[in-house]
C-alpha positions as CSV (number, residue, x, y, z in Angstrom):
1,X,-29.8,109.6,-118.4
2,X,-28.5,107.2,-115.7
3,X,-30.6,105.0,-114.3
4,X,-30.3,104.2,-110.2
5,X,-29.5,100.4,-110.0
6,X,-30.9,98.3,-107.4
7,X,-28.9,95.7,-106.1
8,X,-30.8,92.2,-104.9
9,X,-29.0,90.3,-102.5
10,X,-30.1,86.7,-102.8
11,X,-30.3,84.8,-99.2
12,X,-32.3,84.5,-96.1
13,X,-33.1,87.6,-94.0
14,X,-32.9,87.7,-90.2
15,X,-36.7,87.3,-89.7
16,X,-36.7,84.5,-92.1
17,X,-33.7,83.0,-90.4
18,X,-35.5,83.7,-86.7
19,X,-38.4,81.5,-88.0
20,X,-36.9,78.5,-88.8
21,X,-34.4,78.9,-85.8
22,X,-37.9,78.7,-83.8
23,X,-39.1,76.3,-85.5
24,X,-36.3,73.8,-85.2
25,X,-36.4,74.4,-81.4
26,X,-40.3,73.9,-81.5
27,X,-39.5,70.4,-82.7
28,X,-36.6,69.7,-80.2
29,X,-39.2,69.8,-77.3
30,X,-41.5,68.0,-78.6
31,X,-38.5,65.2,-79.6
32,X,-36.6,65.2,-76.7
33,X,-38.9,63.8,-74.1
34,X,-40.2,61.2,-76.7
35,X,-36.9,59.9,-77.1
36,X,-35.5,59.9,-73.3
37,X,-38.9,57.8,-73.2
38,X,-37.8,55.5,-76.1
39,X,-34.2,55.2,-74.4
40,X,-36.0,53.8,-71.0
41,X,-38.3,51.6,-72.7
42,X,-34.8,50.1,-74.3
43,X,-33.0,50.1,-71.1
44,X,-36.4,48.2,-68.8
45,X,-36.5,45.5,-72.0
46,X,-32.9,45.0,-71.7
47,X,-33.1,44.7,-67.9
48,X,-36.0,42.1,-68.2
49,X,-34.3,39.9,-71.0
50,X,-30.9,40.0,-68.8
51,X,-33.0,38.7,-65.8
52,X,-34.1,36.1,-67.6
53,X,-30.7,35.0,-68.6
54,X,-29.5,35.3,-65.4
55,X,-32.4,32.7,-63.9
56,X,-31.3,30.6,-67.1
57,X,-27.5,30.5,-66.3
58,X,-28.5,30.0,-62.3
59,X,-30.3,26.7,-63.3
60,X,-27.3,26.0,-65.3
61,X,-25.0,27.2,-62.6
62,X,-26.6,24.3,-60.2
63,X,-26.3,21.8,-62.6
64,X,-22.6,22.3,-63.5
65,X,-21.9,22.5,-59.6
66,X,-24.6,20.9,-57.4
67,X,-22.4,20.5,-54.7
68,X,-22.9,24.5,-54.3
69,X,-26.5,24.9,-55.6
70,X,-27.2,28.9,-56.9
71,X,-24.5,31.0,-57.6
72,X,-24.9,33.9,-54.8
73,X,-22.7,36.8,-57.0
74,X,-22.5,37.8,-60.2
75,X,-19.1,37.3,-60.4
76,X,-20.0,33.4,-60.1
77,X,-21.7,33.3,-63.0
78,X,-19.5,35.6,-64.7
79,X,-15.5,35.4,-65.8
80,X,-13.3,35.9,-68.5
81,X,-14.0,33.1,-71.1
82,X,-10.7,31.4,-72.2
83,X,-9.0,32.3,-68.9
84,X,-9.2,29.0,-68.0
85,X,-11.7,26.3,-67.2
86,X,-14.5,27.7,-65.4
87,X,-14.9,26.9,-62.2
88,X,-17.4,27.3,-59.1
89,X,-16.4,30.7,-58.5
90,X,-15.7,32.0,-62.4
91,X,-17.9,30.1,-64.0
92,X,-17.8,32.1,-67.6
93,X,-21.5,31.7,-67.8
94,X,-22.5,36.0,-68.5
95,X,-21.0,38.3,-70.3
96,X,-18.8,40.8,-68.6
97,X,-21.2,43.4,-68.9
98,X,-23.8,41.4,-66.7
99,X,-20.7,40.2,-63.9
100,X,-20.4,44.0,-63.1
101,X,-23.3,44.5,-61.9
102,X,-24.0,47.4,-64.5
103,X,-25.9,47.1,-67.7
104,X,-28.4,49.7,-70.2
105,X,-28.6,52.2,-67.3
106,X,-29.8,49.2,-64.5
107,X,-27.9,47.8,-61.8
108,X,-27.9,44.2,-60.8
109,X,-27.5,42.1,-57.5
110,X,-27.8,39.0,-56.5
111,X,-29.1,38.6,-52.7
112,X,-30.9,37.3,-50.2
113,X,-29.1,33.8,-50.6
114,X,-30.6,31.1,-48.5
115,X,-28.3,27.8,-47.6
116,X,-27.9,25.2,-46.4
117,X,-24.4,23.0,-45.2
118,X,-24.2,19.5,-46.1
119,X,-20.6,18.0,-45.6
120,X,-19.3,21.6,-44.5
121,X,-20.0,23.0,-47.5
122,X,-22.3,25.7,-48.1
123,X,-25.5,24.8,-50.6
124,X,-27.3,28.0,-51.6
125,X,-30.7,26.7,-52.4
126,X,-32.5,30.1,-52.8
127,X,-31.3,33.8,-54.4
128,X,-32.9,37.1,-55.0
129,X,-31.9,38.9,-58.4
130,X,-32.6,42.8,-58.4
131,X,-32.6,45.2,-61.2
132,X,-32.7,48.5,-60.6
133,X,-32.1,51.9,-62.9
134,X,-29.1,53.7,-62.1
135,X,-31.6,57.2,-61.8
136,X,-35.2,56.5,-61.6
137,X,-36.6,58.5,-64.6
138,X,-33.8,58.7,-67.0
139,X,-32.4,55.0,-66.8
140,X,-35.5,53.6,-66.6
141,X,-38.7,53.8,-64.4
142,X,-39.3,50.6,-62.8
143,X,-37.2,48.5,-60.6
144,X,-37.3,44.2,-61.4
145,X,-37.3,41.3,-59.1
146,X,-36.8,37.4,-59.6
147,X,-35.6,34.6,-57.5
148,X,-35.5,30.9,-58.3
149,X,-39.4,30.2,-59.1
150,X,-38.0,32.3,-62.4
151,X,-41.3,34.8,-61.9
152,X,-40.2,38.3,-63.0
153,X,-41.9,40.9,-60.8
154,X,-41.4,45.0,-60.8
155,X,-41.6,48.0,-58.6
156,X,-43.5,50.8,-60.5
157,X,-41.5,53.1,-58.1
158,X,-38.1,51.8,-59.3
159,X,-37.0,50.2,-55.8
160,X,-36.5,46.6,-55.1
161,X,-39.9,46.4,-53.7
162,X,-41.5,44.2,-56.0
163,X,-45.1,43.6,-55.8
164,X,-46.6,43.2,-59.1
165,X,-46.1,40.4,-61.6
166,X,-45.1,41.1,-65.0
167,X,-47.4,40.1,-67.4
């Protein structure tokens, strides 16, 4: 007598494959968010440590040249290093990065200069630096103020109006 033979396939079925297809998008949602969170939290450190470099290398800036007190640009602090002796207006003090004005998904300026003229030549004794994120929610959420007291402030809003002090 013959026998019918059954033949088992060995592997996953649709439904088992539909399960862990639903699964592993269960997990993206939940990861997703918590990671675009992680990535701002990098980018706001990054702006606050690069603020605090640039009040260092302004207070360095007006050291090397107090005839011109503050540096009133980035690119003043910035340049090529080995492109020459720095100088008043390249002064190779921040990396490239910094001089652009764009850095971990915040942009940087350097405003609200105040001076003075002594001898025709123009003295900035006060500066504004502003950090901002490039898209309020995905760069970062809040926006960063310092000037020459070196006192780091922040907009929770993301803007330049900065009202609160960081602690």
């Amino acid at each position: 007598m013959n026998t019918p033979t059954h033949r088992h396939e060995s592997g996953f079925t649709l439904v088992e494959l539909l399960i862990v297809m639903s699964v592993i998008l269960i997990l993206l949602t939940l990861a997703i968010p918590a990671m675009q969170s992680v990535i701002r939290r990098g980018n706001e450190t990054s702006a606050i440590t690069s603020l605090r470099m640039l009040n260092e290398m302004e207070g360095q800036y007006s050291s090397t040249y107090p005839q011109h007190g503050f540096a009133c640009s980035l690119t003043a602090l910035g340049g090529k290093v080995g492109s020459g002796p720095p100088t008043a207006e390249s002064a190779q003090l921040i990396p490239d990065d910094l001089a652009s004005g764009h850095k971990a998904g915040y942009t940087f300026t350097i405003s609200n200069c105040a001076k003075t003229t002594i001898n025709n030549v123009d003295q900035y004794n006060s500066y504004q630096i502003t950090a901002v994120p490039n898209s309020v929610g995905h760069s970062g959420n809040r926006g960063f103020c310092t000037d020459e007291n070196g006192e780091i402030r922040y907009d929770p809003k993301g803007g330049t109006n900065c009202t609160e002090l960081l602690q």
